[in-house]
C-alpha positions in Angstrom: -23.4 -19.6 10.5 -21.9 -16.5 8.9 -22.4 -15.6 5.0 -18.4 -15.4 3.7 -17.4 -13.7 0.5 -15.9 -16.7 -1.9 -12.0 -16.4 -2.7 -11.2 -15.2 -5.9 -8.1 -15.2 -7.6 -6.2 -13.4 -10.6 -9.1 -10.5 -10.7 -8.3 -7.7 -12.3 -7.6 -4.8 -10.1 -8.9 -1.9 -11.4 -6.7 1.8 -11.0 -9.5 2.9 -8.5 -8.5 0.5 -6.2 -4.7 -0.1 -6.5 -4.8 4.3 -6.1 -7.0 3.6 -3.2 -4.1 2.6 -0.9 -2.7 5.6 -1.6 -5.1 7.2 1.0 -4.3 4.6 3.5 -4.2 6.5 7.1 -1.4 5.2 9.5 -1.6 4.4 12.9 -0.4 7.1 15.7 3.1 6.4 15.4 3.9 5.1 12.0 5.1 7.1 8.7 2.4 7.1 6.3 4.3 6.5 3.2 5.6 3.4 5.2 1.9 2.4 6.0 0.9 2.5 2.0 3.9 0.9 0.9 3.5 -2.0 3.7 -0.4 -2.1 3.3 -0.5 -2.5 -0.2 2.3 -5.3 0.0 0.4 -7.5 2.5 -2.9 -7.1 0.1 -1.2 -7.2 -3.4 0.2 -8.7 -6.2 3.5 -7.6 -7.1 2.3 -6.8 -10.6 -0.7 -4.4 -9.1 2.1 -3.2 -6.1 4.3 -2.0 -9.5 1.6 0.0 -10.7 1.1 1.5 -7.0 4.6 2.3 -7.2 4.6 4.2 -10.2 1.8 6.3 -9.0 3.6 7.1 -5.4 7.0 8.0 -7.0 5.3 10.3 -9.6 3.4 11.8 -6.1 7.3 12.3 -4.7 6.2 10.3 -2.0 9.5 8.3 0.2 10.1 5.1 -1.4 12.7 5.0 1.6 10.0 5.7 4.7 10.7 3.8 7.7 8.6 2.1 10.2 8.9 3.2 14.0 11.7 0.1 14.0 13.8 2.2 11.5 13.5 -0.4 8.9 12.4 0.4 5.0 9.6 -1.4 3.4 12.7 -3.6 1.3 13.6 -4.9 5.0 9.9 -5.7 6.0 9.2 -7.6 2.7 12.7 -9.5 3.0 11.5 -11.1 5.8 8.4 -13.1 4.0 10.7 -15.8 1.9 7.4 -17.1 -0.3 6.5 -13.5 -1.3 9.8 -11.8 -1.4 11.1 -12.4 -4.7 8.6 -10.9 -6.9 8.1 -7.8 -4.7 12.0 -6.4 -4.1 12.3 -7.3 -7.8 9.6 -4.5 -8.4 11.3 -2.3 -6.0 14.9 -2.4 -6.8 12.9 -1.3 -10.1 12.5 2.0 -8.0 15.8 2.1 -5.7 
């Protein structure tokens, strides 16, 4: 039987690690600013996604990077009804 790491919920992300995805390498094929944008969404809060933001505008990074489909991250994420809400609320904050 394999050892699993417990859930944990509502931790407190640290800068450290909502900067990390920052560094996030794409796959051959994919934009990388669309990689951290869509990487960070499926791992993060909105709340901790905001602060990513605020780091990757101030780095002039494209807030409007597409994914080899030709869609922006705001299409991806409109696509996940449960999450949606609270995420394109943080990025029309940036739009």
């Amino acid at each position: 039987m394999a050892l699993s790491q417990p859930a944990t919920f509502n931790e407190e992300w640290s800068d450290e690690r909502v900067f990390a995805y920052l560094d996030q390498l794409p796959p051959a094929g994919v934009n990388a600013d669309f990689h951290v944008l869509y990487h960070a969404f499926k791992h993060m809060r909105p709340f901790d996604y905001e602060r990513l933001l605020n780091k990757f505008i101030a780095d002039r990074r494209d807030i409007n990077a597409t994914n080899p489909e030709g869609q922006r991250i705001h299409d991806v994420i409109a696509q996940y009804p449960r999450q949606k809400e609270g995420f394109l609320e943080v990025l029309a904050k940036f739009s």
